[in-house]
N, C-alpha and C positions, 0 to 999 in steps of 0.2 A: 083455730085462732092462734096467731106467734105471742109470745109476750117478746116486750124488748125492754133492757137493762137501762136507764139512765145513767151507770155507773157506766165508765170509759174502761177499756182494759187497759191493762197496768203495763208499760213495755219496758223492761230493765236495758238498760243503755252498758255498754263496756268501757264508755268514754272513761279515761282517765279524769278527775278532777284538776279542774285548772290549778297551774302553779303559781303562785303569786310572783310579784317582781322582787321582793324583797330572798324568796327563796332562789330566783334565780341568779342573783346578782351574788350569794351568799354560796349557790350550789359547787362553784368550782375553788379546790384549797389554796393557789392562787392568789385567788381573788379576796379571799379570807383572810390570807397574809397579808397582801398591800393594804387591806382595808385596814389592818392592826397597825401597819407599820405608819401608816398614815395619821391613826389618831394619836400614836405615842409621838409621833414627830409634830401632832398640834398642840398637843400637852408641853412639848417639853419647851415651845415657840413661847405659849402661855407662861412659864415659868422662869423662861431665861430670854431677853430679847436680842442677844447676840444669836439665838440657834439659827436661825434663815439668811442671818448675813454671807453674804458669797463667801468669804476669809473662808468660815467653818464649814460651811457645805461642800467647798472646794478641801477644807482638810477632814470632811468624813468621808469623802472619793478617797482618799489618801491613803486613810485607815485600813480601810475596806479589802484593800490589796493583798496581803500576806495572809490575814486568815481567810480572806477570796478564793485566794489560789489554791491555799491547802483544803479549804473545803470542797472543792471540785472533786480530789481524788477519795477524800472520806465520803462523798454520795455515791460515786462510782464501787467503793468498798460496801457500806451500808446498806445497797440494794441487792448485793448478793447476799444480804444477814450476816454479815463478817462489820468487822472492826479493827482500825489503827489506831493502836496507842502510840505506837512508835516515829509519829509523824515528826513531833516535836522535836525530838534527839535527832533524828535523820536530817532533818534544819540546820540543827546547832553541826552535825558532822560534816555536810555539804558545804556550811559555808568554812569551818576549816581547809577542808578542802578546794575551797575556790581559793582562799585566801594565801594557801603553800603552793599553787598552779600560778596565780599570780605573777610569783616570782620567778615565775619559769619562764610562762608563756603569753605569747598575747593572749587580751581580752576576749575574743570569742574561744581560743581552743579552752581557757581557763573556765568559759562558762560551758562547751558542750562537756568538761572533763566532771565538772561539779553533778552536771545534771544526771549522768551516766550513772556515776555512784549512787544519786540515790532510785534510777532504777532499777540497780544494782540490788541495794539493799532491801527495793518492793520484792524482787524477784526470789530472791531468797525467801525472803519469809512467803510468797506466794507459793512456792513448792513446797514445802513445810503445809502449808492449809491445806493447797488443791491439790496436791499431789500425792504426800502422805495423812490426810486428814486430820490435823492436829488442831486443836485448838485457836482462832485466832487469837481469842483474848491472851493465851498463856503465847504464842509466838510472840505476837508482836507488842508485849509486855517485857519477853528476853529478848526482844532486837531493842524496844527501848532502853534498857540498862545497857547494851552492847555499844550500840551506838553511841550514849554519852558520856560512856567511859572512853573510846576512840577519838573522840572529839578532845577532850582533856589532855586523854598521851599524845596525839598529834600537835596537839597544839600548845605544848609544853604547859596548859595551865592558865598563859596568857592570853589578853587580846592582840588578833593582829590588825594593827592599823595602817600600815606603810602603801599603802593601798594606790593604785595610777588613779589618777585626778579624772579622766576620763570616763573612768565607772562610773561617774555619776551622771553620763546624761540618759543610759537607760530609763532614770525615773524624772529628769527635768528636762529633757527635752520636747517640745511639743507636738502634736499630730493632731490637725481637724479643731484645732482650741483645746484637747487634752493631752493632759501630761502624759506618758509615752506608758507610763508604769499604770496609770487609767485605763489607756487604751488597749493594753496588753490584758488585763482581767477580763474587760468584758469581749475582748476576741477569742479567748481560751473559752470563755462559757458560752459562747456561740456556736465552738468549732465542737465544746465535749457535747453540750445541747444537741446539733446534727446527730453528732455517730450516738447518742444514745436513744435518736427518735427513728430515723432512719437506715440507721444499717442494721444488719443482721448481727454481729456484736452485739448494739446495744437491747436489741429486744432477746437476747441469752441471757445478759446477768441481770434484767427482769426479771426472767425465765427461772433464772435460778434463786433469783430470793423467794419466790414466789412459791415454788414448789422444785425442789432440787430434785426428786426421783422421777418428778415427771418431766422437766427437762432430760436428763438421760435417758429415761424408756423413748422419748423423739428423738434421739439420736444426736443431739446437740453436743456441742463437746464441755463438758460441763469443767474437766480439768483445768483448758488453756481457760478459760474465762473467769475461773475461781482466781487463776492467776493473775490477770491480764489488770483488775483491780488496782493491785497490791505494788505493782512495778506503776499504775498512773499514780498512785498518791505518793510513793517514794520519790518520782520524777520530778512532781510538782510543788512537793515539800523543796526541793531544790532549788526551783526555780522562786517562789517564793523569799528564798533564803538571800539569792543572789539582788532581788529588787530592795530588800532588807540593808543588806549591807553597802551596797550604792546609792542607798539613801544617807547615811549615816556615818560611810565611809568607813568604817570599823565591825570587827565580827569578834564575837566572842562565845567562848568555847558554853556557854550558857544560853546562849541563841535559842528561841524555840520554846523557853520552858513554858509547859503549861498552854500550848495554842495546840495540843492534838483536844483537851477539852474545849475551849473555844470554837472549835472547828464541830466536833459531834455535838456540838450544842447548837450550831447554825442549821445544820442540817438535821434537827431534830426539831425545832421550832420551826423550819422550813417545810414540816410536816412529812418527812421520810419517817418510815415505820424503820424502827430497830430489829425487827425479825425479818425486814430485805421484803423485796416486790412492788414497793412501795414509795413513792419521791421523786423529785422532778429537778434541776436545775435551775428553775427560774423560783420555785421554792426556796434551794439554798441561800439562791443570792438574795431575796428579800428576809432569810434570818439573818444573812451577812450582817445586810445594812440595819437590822433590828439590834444585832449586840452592839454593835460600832456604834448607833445611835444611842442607846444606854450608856457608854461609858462616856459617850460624848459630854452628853447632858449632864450625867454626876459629875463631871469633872466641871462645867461651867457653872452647878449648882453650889460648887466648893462643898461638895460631900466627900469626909475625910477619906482618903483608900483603903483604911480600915473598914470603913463601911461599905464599901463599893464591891467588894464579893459579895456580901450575903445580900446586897440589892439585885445584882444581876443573878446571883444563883433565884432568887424569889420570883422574880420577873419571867425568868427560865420558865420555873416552874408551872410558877400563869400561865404564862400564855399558850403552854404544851394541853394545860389542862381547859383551859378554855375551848382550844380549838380539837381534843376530844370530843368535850361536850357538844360541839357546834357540827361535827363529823356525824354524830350520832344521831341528833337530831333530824340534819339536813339528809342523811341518808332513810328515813323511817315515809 
């Protein structure tokens, strides 16, 4: 006689547990970012009823532009675990230097002479890091002091203003319904966006934030790409400089101060890891418009500028820490 079990046998499954929609919509950093930048841009709607009016939407595209720029080449630095301080001074020295080419030459040789210098000055301090293995922080902390004291002697001290009236339509003239200086930022994070998804470049200084000795044991050239950084953020700090001062019409040997932290603060709330391998460009640009939209709002809240650093250093803070916690979470 058989006996037979009434009890079912037990069959373990290897199936994954479903992911909910909330974990997917939250799994990519991204998407974590616009969802942030989105609520502080409802917040700040709620609190100020000028923030959604075109005028100001139309002048936070505006904003967005100089530390836009310069942030592109501090992500491209930042993924190899390197750092530019020297971003700022290199600004302030390129536009002296636009501004004494000027008087020389036409409008384009004066802006490729500007540009050149500052990848000029990346490229120096990139063979210094990548090449004799120095320090970035301590290089391009002494290219920072270099450069703003060059700026100074070149530019006797003063601002130069005498400037051709036609520089300005780099940033007023229009293309597609945008300003030319709009449409110039987001064509550069388009074109660095490509080379850093798809070429062989950009998956090196991946490569090497990520693990620098294992990028050279593959054979990778790990020198020129330590490099190759330091000459985009110096180029771009230029280029920057020149949409600056054709806004404004005027350049002064104090250009720049203080936007190399602006910049590693966009691309750190952008979600790039500070030890390199880490961050995305479409990242940076939604920290872009995260700080721009902070100083926006404080400024239309009439919160004194004495307060507006320790608001935006706080806010910094948050929302780096937030999106820790939410990294760590979503990854578990």
């Amino acid at each position: 006689m058989i006996e037979t079990s009434d009890t079912a046998p037990v069959v373990k499954s290897n199936a994954s547990p479903p992911i909910s929609w909330a974990r997917r919509l939250t799994g990519t950093l991204e998407i974590r970012m616009g969802l942030l930048a989105l609520i502080l841009a409802l917040i700040l709607s709620l609190l100020s009823p000028y923030f959604l009016t075109t005028n100001n939407l139309l002048n936070l595209l505006d904003q967005s532009v100089v530390m836009g720029i310069v942030a592109i080449g501090m992500t491209f630095v930042i993924l190899t675990g390197g750092i530019d301080l020297s971003v700022g001074s290199v600004a302030g020295l390129t536009g002296v230097v636009l501004g004494l080419a000027l008087q020389q030459f036409p409008i384009p040789i004066a802006i490729v002479l500007a540009i050149l210098s500052g990848a000029g000055i990346g490229l120096l301090s990139g063979v210094f890091i990548g090449q004799f293995g120095l320090a970035a922080f301590v290089v391009t902390l002494g290219m920072m002091a270099i450069a703003r004291s060059l700026a100074y002697i070149f530019s006797g001290a003063t601002s130069i203003t005498n400037l051709p009236s036609n520089l300005s339509d780099i940033v007023y003239a229009s293309f597609l319904g945008l300003p030319a200086n709009v449409l110039a930022l987001l064509t550069l994070y388009m074109v660095a966006w490509g080379y850093l998804t798809y070429t062989k470049g950009g998956r090196t200084i991946y490569a090497i934030g990520s693990n620098r000795e294992a990028a050279r044991t593959a054979g990778l050239n790990v020198v020129l790409y330590n490099i190759v950084p330091y000459v985009v953020s110096g180029a771009l700090a230029a280029v920057a400089t020149i949409f600056s001062a054709a806004q404004i019409m005027s350049i002064d040997p104090l250009a720049g101060t203080g936007l190399e932290l602006d910049a590693i603060a966009a691309v750190v709330i952008g979600g790039a890891s500070l030890f390199g391998g880490r961050g995305s460009l479409v990242g940076t640009l939604i920290g872009v418009f995260i700080m721009v939209m902070i100083r926006n709002g404080l400024n239309l809240l009439g919160v004194s500028p004495f307060w507006q650093g320790s608001a935006v250093g706080g806010v910094i803070i948050a929302a780096v820490l937030i999106e820790r916690i939410v990294s760590r979470r979503a990854g578990r």
